[in-house]
C-alpha positions as CSV (number, residue, x, y, z in Angstrom):
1,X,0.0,0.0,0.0
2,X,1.1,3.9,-0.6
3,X,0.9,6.7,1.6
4,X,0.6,8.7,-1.6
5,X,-1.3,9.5,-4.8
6,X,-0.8,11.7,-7.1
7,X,-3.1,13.1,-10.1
8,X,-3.4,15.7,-13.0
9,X,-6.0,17.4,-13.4
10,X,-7.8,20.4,-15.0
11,X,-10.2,21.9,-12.6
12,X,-13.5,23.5,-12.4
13,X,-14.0,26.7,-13.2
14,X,-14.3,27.9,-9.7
15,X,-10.9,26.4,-9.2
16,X,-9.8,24.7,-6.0
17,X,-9.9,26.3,-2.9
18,X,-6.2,26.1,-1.0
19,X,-5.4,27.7,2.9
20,X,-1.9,29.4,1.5
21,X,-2.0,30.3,-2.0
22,X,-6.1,31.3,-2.5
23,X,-7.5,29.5,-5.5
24,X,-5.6,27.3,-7.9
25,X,-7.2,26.9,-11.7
26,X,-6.2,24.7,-14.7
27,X,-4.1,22.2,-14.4
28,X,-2.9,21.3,-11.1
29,X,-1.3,18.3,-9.8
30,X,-3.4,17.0,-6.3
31,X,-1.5,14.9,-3.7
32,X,-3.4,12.9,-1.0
33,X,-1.2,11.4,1.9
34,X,-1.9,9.5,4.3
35,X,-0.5,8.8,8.0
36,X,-0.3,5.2,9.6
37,X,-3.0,6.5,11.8
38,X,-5.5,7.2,9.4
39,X,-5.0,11.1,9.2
40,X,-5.2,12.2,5.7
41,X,-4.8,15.3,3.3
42,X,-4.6,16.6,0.5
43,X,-2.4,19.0,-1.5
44,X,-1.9,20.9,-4.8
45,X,0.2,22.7,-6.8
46,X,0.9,23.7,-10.9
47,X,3.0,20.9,-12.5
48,X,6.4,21.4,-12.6
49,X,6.1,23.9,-9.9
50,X,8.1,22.3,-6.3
51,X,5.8,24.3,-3.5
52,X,2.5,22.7,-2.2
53,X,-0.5,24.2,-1.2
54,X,-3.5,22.7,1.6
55,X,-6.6,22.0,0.2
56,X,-9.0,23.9,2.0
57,X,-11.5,21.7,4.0
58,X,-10.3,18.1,2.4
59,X,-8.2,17.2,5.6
60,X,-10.3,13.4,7.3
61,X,-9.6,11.3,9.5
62,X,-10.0,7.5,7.3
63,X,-11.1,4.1,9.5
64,X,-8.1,2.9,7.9
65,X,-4.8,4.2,5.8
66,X,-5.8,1.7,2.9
67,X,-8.6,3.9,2.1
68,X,-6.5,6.2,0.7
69,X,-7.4,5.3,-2.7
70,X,-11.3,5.8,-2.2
71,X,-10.2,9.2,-0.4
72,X,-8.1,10.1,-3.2
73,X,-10.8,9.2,-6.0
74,X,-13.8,11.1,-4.1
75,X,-10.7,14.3,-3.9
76,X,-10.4,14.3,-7.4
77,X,-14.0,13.4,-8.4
78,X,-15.1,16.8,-6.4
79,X,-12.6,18.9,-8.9
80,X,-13.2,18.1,-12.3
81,X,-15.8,19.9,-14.2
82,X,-18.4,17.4,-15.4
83,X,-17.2,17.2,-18.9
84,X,-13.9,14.8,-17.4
């Protein structure tokens, strides 16, 4: 199991939301991490850019660190616009 995921994406047109940087739109790269005790978040940034950014709001607490994936897939599933 990973601690991480990564994924490209182009975001709505409202953008996504993060606590250090305001609102990120276009193409982005999103991170979700997880710790052994189930704490997860999630971060963004432009590709090919090194700093990343807190997703406003998308930090859980998961029953278990191999939900990641189902935590990573609802993340991204919230951002795209519907035509993805």
């Amino acid at each position: 199991m990973s601690d991480e995921m990564t994924t490209i994406l182009t975001t709505t047109p409202d953008g996504l939301e993060t606590e250090d940087a305001g609102v990120l739109i276009g193409e982005v790269e999103l991170r979700s991490t997880v710790t052994d005790d189930g704490q997860a978040s999630a971060h963004a940034r432009y590709p090919h850019t090194e700093q990343w950014h807190t997703i406003s709001g998308a930090t859980r607490h998961l029953d278990s660190p191999a939900h990641l994936a189902i935590y990573h897939t609802q993340l991204v599933a919230q951002h795209l616009p519907p035509e993805q």
